[in-house]
C-alpha positions in Angstrom: 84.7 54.5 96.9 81.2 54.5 98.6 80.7 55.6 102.1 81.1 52.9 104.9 77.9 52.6 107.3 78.0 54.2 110.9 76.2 57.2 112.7 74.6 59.8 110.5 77.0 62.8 109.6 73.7 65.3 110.8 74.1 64.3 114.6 77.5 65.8 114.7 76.2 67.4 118.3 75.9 63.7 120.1 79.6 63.1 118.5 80.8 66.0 120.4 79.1 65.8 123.5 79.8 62.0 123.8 83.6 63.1 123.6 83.3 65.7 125.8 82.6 63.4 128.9 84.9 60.7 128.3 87.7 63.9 128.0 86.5 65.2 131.2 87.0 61.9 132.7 90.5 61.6 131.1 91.8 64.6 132.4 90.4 64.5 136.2 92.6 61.3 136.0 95.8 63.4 134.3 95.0 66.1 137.1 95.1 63.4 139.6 98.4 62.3 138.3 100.4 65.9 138.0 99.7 66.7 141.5 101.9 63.7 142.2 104.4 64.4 139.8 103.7 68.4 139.6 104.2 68.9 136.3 100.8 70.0 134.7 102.0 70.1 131.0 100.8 66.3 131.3 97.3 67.9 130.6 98.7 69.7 127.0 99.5 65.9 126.1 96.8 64.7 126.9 95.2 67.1 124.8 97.3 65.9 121.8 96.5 62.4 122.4 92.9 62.6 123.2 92.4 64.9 120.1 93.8 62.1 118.3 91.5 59.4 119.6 88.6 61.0 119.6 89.0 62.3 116.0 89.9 58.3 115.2 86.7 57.5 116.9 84.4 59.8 114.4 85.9 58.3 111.6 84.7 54.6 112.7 80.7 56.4 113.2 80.8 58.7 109.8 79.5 57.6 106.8 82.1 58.3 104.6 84.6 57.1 101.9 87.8 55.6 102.7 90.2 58.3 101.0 87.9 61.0 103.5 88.7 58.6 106.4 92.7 58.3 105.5 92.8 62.1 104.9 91.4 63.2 108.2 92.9 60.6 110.2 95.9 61.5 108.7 95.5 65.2 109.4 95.1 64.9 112.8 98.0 62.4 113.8 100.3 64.1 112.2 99.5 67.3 113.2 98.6 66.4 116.9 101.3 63.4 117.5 103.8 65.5 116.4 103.0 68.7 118.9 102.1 65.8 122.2 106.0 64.2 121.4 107.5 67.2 121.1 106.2 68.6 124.5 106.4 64.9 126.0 110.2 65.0 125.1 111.0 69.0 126.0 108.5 69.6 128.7 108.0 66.5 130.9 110.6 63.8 130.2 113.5 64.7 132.8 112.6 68.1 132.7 111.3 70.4 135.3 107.8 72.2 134.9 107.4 75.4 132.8 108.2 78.0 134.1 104.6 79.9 133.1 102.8 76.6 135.1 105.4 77.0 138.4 104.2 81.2 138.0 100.0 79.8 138.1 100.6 77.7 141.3 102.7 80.3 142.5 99.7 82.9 141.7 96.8 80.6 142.7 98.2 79.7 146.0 96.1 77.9 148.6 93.6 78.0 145.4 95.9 76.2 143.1 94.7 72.8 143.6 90.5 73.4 142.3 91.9 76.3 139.7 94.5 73.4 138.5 91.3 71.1 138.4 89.2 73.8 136.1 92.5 74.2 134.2 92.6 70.9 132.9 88.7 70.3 132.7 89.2 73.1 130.0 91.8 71.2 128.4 88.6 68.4 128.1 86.3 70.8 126.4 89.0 72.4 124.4 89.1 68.5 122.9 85.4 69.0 122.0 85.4 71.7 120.7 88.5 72.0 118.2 87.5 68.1 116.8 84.7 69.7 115.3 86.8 71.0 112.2 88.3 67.2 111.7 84.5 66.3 111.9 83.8 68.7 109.1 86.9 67.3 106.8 85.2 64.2 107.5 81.9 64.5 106.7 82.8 67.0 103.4 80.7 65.4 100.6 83.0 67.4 97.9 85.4 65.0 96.1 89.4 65.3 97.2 90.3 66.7 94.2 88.5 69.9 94.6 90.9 73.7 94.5 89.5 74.6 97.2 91.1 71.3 99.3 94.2 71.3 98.1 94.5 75.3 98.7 93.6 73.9 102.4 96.2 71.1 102.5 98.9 73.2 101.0 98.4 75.6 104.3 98.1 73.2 106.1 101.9 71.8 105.4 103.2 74.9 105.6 101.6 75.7 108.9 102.3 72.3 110.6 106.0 72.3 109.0 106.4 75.8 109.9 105.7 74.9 113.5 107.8 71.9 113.4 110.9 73.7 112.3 110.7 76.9 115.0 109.9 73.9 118.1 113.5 72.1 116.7 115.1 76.0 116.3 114.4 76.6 119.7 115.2 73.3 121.5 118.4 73.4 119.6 119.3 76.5 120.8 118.2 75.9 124.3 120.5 72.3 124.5 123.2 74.7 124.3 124.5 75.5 127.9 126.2 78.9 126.4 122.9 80.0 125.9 121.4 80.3 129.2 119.4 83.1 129.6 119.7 84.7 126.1 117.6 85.0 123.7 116.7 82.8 120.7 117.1 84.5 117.4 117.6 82.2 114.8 115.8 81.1 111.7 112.4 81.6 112.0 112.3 83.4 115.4 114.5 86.3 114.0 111.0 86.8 111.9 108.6 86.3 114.6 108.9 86.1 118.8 106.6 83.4 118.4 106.4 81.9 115.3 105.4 78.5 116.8 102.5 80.0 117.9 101.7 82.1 114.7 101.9 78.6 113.1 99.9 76.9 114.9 97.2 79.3 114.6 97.6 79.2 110.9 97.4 75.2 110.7 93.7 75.9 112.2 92.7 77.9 109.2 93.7 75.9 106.8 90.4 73.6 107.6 88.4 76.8 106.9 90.2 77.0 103.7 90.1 73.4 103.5 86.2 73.1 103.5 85.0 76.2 102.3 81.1 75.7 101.3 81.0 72.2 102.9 78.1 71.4 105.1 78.7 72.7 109.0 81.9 75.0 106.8 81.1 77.4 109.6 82.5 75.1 112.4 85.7 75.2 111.6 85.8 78.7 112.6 85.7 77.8 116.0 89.6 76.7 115.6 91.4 79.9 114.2 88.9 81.9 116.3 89.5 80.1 119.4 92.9 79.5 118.8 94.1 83.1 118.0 92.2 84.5 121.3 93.8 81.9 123.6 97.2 82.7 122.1 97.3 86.1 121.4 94.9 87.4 124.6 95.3 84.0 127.3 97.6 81.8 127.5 99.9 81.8 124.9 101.7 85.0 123.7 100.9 87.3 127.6 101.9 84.5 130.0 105.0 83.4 127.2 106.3 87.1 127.5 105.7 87.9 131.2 107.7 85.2 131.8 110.7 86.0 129.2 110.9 89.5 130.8 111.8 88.0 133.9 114.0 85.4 132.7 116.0 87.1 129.8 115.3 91.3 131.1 116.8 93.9 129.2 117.8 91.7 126.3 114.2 90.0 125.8 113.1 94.1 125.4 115.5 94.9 123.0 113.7 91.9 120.6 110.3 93.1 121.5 111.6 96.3 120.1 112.6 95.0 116.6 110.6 91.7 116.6 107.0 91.3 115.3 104.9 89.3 118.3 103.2 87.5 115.6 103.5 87.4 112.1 106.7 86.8 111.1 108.0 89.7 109.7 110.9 91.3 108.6 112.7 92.6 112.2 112.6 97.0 112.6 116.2 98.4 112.7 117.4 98.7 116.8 116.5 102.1 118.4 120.5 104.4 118.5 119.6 104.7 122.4 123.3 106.5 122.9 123.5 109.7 123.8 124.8 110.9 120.4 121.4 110.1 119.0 119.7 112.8 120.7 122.0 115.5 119.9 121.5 117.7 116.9 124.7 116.7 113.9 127.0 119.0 112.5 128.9 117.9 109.4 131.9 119.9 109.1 134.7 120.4 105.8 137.5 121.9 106.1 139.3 123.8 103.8 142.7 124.7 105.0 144.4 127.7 103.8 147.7 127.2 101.9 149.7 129.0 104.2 149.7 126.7 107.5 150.9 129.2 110.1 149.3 129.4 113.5 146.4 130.5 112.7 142.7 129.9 113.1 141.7 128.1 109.8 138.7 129.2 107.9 136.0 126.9 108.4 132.2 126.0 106.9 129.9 124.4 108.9 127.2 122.8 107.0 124.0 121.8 109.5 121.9 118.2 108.8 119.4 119.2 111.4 118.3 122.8 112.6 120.5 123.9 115.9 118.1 125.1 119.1 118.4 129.1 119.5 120.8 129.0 122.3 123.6 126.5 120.8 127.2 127.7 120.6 129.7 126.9 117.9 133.2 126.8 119.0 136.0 127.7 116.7 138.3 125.4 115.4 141.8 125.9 116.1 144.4 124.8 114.2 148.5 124.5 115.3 150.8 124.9 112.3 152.6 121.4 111.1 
């Protein structure tokens, strides 16, 4: 179908900026409204919600065909809808704050109030700048049926379902009161300690798959880029495990130790941390003689592992039957 009228696809800058100000706006008044209710992962939906709407709002000023406008519209509410519920429902909705938030305040101090502010003003830019891949989906003159987009829509299904399926792992294993305080290994996360986050990241480079060669193609690396240093170097993966150490101690070490951060993986074998492990081994066979008398038995003593210089070998004594 032909493009529908609205603001030229080459001011894609006035798009973002525009958005920019009405997110800052929203989130001052989201700010305003977790210091009454103290729970500031309000302002992570909010982020869902107002990537939603301002993606919606490009695809009423961009000139271009309906199936363009259904895709991206549809990208983004299904992908963003679903991670603002999910956190609505497991974060805020009779639930106390994270514990990695309740650590900040408890870091910032008398300063937590402005740094809480600067937080969430992020969360407004943030907005800005990860629309700008949806704004290139948009605005990609190549037809819908191209390899290229359907490689990109194929990663993107995994990634998004991926993510999907490790959030409902892990809130099913949390609704169980037995385990408090343990350690979530199942499905997915006996692959990855955080393959929510490992997902996520990949559900931002399936745009650059998406629109590879696609006018303003190098915009979308501004969400795997972006994304991966926030999670693996900000806010996601360091804060996620400072606070598991304290929470889950020796048991959250033991799955650092076999479980890839990352990229889900299959798990290392757990570390032999008893004493026998450190200890050179002897494999001894016997070979009795026919005569069982009290007598010492003759014995061979084959060695798996070289014996330090000063290690004594007992005899073997043997009591007749």
């Amino acid at each position: 179908m032909e493009p529908t009228g609205g603001m030229l696809g080459s001011d894609p800058l006035s798009l973002m900026v525009t958005a920019y100000l009405v997110m800052a706006i929203v989130m001052a008044a989201l700010w305003a409204v977790q210091c009454r209710m103290r729970n500031a992962a309000i302002g992570d939906v909010g982020w869902c919600a107002g990537l939603i709407v301002v993606v919606w709002w490009y695809a009423t000023q961009a000139p271009s065909s309906i199936e363009r406008i259904f895709l991206t519209v549809m990208l983004v509410t299904l992908y963003a809808g679903r991670l603002g519920l999910y956190i609505l429902f497991n974060r805020i909705n009779r639930k106390p704050e994270d514990a990695r938030y309740r650590r900040l305040r408890e870091e910032w101090g008398d300063t937590e109030p402005s740094k809480m502010f600067a937080y969430f003003q992020l969360q407004a830019l943030a907005v800005a700048a990860f629309s700008l891949p949806f704004l290139v989906v948009l605005l990609n003159p190549r037809p819908l049926t191209s390899v290229v987009e359907a490689a990109g829509l194929l990663i993107w299904g995994v990634a998004v379902g991926g993510e999907a399926k490790a959030d409902r792992q892990l809130a099913g294993f949390r609704a169980d009161p037995s385990n408090q305080g343990r350690v979530c290994r199942e499905g997915l996360w006996n692959y990855s300690r955080h393959p929510n986050y490992f997902s996520e990241w990949l559900h931002w480079g399936s745009y650059v798959v998406m629109t590879f060669g696609a006018p303003g193609w190098v915009l979308t690396w501004i969400g795997p880029i972006g994304m991966g240093v926030a999670l693996l170097k900000v806010t996601g993966i360091p804060r996620a495990e400072e606070q598991a150490l304290v929470s889950r101690g020796k048991e959250y070490t033991a799955y650092q130790a076999t479980t890839h951060a990352f990229s889900p993986w299959f798990p290392r074998a757990r570390p032999d941390t008893s004493p026998r492990s450190s200890r050179s081994r002897l494999k001894i066979r016997m070979k009795p003689a026919s005569n069982l008398s009290n007598r010492t038995l003759p014995v061979r003593i084959h060695l798996q592992e070289r014996l330090p210089p000063n290690a004594i070998v007992q005899p073997v004594q043997w009591a007749a039957l």
